[in-house]
C-alpha positions as CSV (number, residue, x, y, z in Angstrom):
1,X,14.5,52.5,-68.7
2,X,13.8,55.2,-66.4
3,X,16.4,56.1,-64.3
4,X,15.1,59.0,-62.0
5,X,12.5,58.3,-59.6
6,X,10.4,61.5,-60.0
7,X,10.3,60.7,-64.0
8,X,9.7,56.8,-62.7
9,X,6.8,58.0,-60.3
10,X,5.3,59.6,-63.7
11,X,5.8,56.9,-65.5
12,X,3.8,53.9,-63.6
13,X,1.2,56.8,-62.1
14,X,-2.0,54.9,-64.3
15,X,-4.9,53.2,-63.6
16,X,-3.5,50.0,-64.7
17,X,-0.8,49.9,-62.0
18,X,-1.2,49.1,-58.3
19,X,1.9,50.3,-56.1
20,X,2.6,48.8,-52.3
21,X,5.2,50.4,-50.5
22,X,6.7,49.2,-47.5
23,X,10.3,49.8,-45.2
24,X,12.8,46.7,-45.8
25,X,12.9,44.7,-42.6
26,X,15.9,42.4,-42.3
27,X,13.3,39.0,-42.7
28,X,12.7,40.9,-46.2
29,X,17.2,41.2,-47.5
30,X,19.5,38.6,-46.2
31,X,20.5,41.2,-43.2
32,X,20.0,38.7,-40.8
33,X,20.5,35.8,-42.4
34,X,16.7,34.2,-42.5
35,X,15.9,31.2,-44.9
36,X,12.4,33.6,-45.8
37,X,14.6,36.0,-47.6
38,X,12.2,38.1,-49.6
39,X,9.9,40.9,-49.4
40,X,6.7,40.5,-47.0
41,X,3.0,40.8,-49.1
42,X,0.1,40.8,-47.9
43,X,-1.7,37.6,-49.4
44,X,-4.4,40.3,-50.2
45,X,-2.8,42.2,-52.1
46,X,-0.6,39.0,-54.2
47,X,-4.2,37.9,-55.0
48,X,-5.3,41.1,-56.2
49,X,-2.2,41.2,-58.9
50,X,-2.6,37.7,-59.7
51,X,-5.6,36.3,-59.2
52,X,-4.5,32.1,-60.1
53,X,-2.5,32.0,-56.6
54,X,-5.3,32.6,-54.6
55,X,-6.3,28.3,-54.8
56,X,-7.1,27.3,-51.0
57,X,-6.9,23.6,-52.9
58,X,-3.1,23.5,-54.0
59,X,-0.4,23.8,-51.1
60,X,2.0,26.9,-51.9
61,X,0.3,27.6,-54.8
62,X,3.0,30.1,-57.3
63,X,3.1,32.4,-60.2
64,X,6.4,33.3,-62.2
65,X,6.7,36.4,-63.4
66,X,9.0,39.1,-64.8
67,X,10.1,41.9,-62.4
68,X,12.2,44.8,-63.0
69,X,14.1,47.0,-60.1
70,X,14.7,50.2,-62.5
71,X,16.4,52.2,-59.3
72,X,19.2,49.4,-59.9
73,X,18.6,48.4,-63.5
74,X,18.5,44.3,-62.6
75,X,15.5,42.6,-64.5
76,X,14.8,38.6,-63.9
77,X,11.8,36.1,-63.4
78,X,10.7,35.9,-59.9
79,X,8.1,33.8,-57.7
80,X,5.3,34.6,-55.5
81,X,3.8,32.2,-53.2
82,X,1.5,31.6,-50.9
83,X,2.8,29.7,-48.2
84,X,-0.7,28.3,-46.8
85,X,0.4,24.8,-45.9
86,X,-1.6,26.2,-42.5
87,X,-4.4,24.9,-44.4
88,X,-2.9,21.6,-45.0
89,X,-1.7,21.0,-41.1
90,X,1.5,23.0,-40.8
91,X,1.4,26.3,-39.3
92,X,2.5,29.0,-42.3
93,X,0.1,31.2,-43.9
94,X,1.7,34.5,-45.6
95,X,2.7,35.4,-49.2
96,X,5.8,36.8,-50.2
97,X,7.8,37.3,-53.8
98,X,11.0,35.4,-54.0
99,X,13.6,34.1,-56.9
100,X,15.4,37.3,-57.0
101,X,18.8,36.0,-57.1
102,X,20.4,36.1,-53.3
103,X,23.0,38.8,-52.8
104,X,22.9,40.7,-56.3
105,X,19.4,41.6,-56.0
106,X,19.3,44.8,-54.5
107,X,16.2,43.6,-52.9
108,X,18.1,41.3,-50.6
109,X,21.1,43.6,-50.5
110,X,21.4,43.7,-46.4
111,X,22.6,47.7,-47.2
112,X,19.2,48.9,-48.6
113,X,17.3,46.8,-45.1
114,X,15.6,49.8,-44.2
115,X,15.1,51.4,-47.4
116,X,11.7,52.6,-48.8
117,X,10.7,50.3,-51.6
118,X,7.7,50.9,-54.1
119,X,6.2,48.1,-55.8
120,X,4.1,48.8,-58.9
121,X,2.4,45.5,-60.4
122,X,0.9,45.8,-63.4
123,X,-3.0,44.4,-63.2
124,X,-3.4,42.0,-65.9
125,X,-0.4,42.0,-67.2
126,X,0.2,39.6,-70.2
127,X,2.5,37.0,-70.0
128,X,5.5,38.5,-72.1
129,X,5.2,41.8,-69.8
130,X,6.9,43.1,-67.1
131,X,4.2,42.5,-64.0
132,X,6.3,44.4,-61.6
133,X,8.6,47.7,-61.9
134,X,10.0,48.4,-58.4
135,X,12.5,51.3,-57.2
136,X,14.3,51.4,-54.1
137,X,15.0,54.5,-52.7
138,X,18.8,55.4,-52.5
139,X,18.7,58.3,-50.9
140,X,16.8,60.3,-47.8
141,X,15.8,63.0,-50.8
142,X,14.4,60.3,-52.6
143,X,12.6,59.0,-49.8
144,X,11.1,62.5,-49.5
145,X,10.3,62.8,-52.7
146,X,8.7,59.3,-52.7
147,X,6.8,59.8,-49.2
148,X,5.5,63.4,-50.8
149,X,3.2,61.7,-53.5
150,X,2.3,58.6,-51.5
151,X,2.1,59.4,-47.8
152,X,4.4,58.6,-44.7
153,X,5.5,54.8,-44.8
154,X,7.0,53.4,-41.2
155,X,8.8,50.5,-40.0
156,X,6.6,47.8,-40.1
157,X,3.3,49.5,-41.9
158,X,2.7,49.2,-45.7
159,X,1.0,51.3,-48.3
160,X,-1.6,50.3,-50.9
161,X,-1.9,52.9,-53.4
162,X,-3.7,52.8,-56.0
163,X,-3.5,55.1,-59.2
164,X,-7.4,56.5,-58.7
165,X,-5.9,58.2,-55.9
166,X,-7.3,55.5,-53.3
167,X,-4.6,55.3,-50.6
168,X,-4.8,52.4,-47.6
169,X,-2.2,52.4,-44.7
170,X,-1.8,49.3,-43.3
171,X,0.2,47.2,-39.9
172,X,1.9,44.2,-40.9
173,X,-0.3,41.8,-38.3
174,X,1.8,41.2,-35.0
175,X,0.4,37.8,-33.1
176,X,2.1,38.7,-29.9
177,X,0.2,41.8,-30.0
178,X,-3.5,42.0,-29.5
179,X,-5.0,44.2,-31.8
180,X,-5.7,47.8,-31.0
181,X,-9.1,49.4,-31.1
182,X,-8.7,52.7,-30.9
183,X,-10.6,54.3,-34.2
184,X,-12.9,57.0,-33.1
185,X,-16.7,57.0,-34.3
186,X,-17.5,60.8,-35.4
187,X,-19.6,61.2,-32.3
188,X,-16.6,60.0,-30.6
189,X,-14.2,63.1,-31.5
190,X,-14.5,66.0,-29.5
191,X,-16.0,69.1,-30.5
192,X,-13.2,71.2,-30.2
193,X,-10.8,68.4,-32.5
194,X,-13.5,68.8,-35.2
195,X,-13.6,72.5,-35.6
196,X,-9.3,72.6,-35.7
197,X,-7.1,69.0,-35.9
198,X,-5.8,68.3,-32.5
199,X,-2.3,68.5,-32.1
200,X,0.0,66.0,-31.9
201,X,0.4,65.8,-28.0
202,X,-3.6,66.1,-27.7
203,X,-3.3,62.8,-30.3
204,X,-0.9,60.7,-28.2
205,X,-2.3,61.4,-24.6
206,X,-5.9,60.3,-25.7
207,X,-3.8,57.1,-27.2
208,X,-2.7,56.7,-23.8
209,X,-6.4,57.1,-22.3
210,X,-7.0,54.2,-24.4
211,X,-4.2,52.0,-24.0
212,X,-3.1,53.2,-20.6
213,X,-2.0,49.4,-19.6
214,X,1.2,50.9,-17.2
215,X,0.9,48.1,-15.0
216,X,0.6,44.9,-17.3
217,X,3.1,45.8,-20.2
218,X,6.9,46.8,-20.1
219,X,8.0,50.0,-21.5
220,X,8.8,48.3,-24.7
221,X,5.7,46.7,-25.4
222,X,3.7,49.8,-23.6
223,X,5.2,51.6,-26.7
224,X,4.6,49.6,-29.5
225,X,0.9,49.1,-28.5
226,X,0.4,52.9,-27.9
227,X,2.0,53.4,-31.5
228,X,-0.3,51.1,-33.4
229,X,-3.3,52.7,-31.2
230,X,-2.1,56.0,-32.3
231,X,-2.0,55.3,-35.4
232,X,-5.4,53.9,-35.9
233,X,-6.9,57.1,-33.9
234,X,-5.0,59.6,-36.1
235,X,-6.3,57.6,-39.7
236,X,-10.1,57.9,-38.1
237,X,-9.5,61.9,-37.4
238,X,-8.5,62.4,-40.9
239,X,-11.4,60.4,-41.8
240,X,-13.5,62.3,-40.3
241,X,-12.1,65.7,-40.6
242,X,-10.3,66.4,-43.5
243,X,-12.8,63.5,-46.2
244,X,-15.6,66.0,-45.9
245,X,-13.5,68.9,-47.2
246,X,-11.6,67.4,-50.3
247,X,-14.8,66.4,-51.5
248,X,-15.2,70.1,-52.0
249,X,-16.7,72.1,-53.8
250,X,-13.6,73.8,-54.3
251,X,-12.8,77.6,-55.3
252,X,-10.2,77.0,-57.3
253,X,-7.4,74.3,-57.7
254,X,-4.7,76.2,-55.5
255,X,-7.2,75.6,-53.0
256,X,-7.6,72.1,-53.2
257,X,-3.7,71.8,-53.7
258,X,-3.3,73.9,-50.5
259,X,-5.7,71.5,-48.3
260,X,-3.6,68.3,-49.9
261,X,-0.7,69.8,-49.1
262,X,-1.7,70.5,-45.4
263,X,-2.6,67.1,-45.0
264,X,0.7,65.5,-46.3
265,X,3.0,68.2,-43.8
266,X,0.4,66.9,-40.9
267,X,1.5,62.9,-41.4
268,X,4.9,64.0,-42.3
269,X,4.8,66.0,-38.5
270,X,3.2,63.5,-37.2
271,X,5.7,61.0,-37.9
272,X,8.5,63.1,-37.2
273,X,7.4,63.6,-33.5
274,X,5.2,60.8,-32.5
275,X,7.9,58.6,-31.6
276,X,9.7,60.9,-29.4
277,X,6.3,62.1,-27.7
278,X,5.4,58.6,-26.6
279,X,8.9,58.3,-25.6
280,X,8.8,61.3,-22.9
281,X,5.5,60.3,-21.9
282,X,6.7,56.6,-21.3
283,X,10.1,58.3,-19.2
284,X,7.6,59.8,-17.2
285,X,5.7,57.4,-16.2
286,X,8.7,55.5,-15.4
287,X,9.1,57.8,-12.9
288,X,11.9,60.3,-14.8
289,X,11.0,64.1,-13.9
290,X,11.4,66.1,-16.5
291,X,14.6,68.5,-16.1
292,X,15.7,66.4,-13.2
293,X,16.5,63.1,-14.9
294,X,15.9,64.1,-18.6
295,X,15.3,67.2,-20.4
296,X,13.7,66.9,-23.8
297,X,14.4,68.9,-27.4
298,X,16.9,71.4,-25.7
299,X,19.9,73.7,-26.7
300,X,23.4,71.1,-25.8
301,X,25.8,73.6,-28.1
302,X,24.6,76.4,-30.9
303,X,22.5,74.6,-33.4
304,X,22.4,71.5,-31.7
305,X,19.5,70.4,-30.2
306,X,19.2,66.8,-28.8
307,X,16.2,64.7,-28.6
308,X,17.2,63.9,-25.0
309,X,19.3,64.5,-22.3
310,X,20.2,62.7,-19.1
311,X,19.7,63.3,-16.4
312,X,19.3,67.4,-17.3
313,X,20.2,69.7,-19.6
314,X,21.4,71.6,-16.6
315,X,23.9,69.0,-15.3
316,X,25.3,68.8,-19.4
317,X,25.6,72.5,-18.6
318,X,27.3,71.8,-15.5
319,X,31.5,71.6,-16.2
320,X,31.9,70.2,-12.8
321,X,29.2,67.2,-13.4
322,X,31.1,64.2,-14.9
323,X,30.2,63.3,-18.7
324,X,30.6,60.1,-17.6
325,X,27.1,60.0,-16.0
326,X,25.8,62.1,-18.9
327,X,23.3,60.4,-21.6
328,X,21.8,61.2,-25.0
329,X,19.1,59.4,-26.9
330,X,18.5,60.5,-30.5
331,X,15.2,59.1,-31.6
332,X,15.1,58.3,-35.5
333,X,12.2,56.0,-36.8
334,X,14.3,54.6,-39.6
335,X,18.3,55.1,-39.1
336,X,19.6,53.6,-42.6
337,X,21.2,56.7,-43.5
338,X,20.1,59.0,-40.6
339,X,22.5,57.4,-37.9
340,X,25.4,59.7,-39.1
341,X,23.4,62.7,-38.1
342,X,24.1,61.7,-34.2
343,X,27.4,61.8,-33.9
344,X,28.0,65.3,-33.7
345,X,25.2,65.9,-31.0
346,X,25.9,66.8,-27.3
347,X,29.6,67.4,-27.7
348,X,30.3,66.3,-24.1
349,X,29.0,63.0,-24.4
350,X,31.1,60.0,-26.5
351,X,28.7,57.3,-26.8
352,X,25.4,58.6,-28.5
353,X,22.0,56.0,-27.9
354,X,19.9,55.5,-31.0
355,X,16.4,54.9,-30.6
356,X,14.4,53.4,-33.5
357,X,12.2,51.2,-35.0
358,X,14.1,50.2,-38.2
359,X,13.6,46.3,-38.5
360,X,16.8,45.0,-38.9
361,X,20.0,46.5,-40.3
362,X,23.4,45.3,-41.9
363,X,26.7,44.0,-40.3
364,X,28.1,46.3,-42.2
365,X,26.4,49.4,-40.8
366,X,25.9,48.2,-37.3
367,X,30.3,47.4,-37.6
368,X,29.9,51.5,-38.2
369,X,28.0,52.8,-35.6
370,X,29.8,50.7,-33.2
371,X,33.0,52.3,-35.0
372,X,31.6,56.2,-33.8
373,X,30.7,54.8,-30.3
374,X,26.7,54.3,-31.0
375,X,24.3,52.1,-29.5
376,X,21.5,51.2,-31.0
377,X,18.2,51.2,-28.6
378,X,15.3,49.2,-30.0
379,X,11.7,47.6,-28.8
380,X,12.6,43.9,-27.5
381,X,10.5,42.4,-30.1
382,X,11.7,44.6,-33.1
383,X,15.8,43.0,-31.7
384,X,14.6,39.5,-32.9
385,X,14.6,40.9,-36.4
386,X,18.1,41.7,-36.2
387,X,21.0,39.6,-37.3
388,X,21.7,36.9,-34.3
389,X,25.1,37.9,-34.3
390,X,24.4,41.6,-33.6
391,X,20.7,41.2,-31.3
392,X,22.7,40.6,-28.0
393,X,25.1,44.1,-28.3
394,X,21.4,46.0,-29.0
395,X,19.6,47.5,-26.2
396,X,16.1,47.7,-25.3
397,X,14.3,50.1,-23.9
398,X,13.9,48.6,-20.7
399,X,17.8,47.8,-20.4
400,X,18.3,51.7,-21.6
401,X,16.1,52.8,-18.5
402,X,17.6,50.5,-16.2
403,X,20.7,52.3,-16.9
404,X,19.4,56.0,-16.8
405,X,18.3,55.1,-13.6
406,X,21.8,54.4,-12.0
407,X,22.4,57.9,-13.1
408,X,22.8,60.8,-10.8
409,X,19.5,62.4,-10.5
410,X,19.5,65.1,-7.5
411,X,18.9,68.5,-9.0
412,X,22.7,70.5,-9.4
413,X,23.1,73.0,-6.6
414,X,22.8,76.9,-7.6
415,X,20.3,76.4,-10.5
C-alpha cells in the first residue's frame, strides 16, 4: 500500500482510473450529525464508474464495492446509490457512496470535514478489485501538493479529472440559487483581456456588471451568486485564452511546462484573492469607505498584515482609540487547519472574525476557536450545513456588518 500521496498520485495517474475531488462538507462526515452521512456524487459521474446503477426502472438502485482509503490504511465494502425515488413520487434525486462504517471511517471523521479528498475509481473494474483508492489530505502541504497536479478545488465545487489530462470543474447544484450565466462568448472578451489575462480585480468587477443585483439580494447571498458568476467567467477566459496556446506548436518542453505552470499559479491566485475582493467590493457598497470604516491588506504590527481592519487602520494606529471598537476579519476559504494562523493577527484586537466558506466543521474544532476568542463568519445558507448545535453562535455576513456599523466611523483627528 502506498503510503505517501505524491508516490500515491503516481500510482493511480492511468487511463484506467477516473479521480473526483471534492472539499468535505459536514452533510458528507457526521460533523453535523445528518442521517445522509456520506460523500456527495454527482449521479453523473456514479454512472460513469458503474454503469448497472444508472436503471430509471428500480427505486435506489445500488452497487457494492470494495474501496480503499490508503491516506488512512482502512479497506471495506461500500454502497453507492442512487436515491431517485423523485421518480417514483418522493422528492430525492442524488447519488452518494455510503457503508463506510460511521465514526472509524476517516471519511465520516467530523475532523477531516473540510479536507481535500481525491477519489480514484477504477473503470471496469472486476469484481474481486478494489473499484476505489481514495486519499484524504492530512495536511495543508498535502493539499498543495494535491491542488498542484489537479487544479484549485473549493468549498462546494468538485473536480473531474481524468487521466488523459481532461480536467472539468464543477458547482454542486444550489436550488435556492438561480443559476449564473456569466460565460463569455470569444467575441464577448475584450480586446485588451485577449492580448494579456485580465487581472483579478478586472475579473470580479465585470462579475459584478453581470450580477450587480444590490437591491434584491442580501450581502450574503449577493456574494455567493457573484462567486459562482465569477467562476464561470474566469473558466470561459481560460477557454478562450490560454486552449489556443497549449495546443502549441511548442519550442521545446520547458516551454510548454512554463505555460502549464502559469496557468496553475493564475487559479491558485485567483483563489487566494477572490474571496476577499468580492468581500471589499460588497463593504463598499454597503456603504463602508475605505480607510474610514475599513482598510484592506495593511501593515497592523511588522509582518503582520490583516485581511481587514475596522473601522481604519489608522484608528488601530491610534493608542487613544479604544480596542474595544476595533475589528478584524481574516478571510480563509477553507479554515480546517488554517484558523490557527489568525490568532496572532492585529495584536490589539482579542476576538479575531473568520470569514469562510468551509461547509461545516467539527465540535471539536469550533470548541477551539471559541477557546482563542474566534468567530466564525459565514454565508447564511453555508450555516445550515453546520452542526445545529453550533449554527446559532456563527455569524453571517449580514449580522457581521450590522455590527461594524455600530462602530465608530468619523475619521481620527490629526491624520
Amino acid at each position: 500500500m502506498t503510503h505517501d500521496l505524491a508516490s500515491w498520485l503516481s500510482d493511480f495517474y492511468a487511463t484506467n482510473w477516473l479521480w473526483y475531488a471534492k472539499r468535505l462538507s459536514g452533510n458528507d462526515t457526521l460533523a453535523n450529525a445528518t442521517h445522509q452521512a456520506g460523500p456527495y456524487v454527482p449521479k453523473n459521474v456514479l454512472f460513469q464508474v458503474f454503469p448497472l446503477l444508472d436503471n430509471p426502472k428500480k427505486e435506489n438502485p445500488d452497487i457494492r464495492f470494495r474501496i480503499s482509503i490508503d491516506s488512512h490504511e482502512y479497506e471495506r465494502h461500500a454502497r453507492a446509490i442512487w436515491y431517485n425515488n423523485k421518480l417514483f413520487g418522493g422528492t430525492r434525486n442524488e447519488a452518494r457512496m455510503t457503508g463506510f462504517g460511521g465514526i472509524d471511517s476517516a471519511l465520516l471523521d467530523p475532523e477531516n470535514t473540510g479536507a481535500l479528498a481525491i477519489f480514484a475509481f477504477r473503470l471496469e473494474a472486476e469484481n474481486d478489485d478494489i473499484a476505489c483508492r481514495v486519499w484524504i489530505c492530512r495536511t495543508t502541504d498535502e493539499e498543495e501538493l494535491a491542488e498542484s497536479h489537479i487544479g484549485v478545488v473549493e468549498p462546494g465545487k468538485w473536480l473531474l479529472h481524468k487521466c488523459n489530462g481532461a480536467t472539468t470543474l464543477q458547482r454542486k447544484e444550489d436550488k435556492q440559487l438561480t443559476r449564473t450565466d456569466c460565460w463569455l462568448a470569444i467575441d464577448d472578451i475584450p480586446a485588451s483581456w485577449l492580448k494579456e489575462f485580465p487581472s483579478g480585480i478586472e475579473v470580479i468587477r465585470k462579475a459584478i456588471d453581470l450580477r450587480p443585483e444590490f437591491s434584491v439580494y442580501p450581502p450574503d447571498k449577493r456574494l455567493i451568486k457573484r462567486r459562482d458568476c465569477e467562476f464561470e467567467l474566469f473558466k470561459s477566459l481560460e477557454l478562450a485564452i490560454e486552449f489556443p496556446r497549449i495546443k502549441g506548436p511548442f519550442s521545446s518542453l520547458e516551454t510548454f511546462l512554463d505555460i502549464a505552470q502559469t496557468i496553475l499559479q493564475r487559479r491558485k491566485s485567483r483563489s487566494g484573492r477572490s474571496l476577499e475582493l468580492h468581500l471589499r467590493e460588497i463593504f463598499i457598497e454597503e456603504s463602508l469607505r475605505e480607510e474610514m470604516d475599513f482598510s484592506y491588506q495593511r501593515i497592523s504590527e511588522i509582518s503582520k498584515k490583516p485581511d481587514f481592519i475596522f473601522p481604519s487602520i489608522a484608528r488601530y494606529r491610534d493608542p487613544a482609540f479604544s480596542s474595544e471598537k476595533l475589528r478584524v476579519l481574516a478571510v480563509k476559504t477553507t479554515c480546517k487547519d488554517r484558523w490557527r494562523q489568525v490568532i496572532n493577527e492585529a495584536n490589539r484586537i482579542g476576538k479575531k472574525h473568520l470569514f469562510t466558506l468551509q461547509e461545516g466543521i467539527s465540535l471539536n474544532q469550533f470548541r477551539e476557536m471559541q477557546a482563542h476568542d474566534v468567530q466564525l463568519v459565514v454565508p447564511a445558507d453555508i450555516i445550515k450545513m453546520y452542526h445545529k448545535d453550533i449554527r446559532s453562535k456563527i455569524m453571517s455576513l449580514e449580522g457581521f456588518l450590522s455590527e461594524i456599523k455600530t462602530l465608530e466611523v468619523n475619521p481620527p483627528q490629526g491624520n
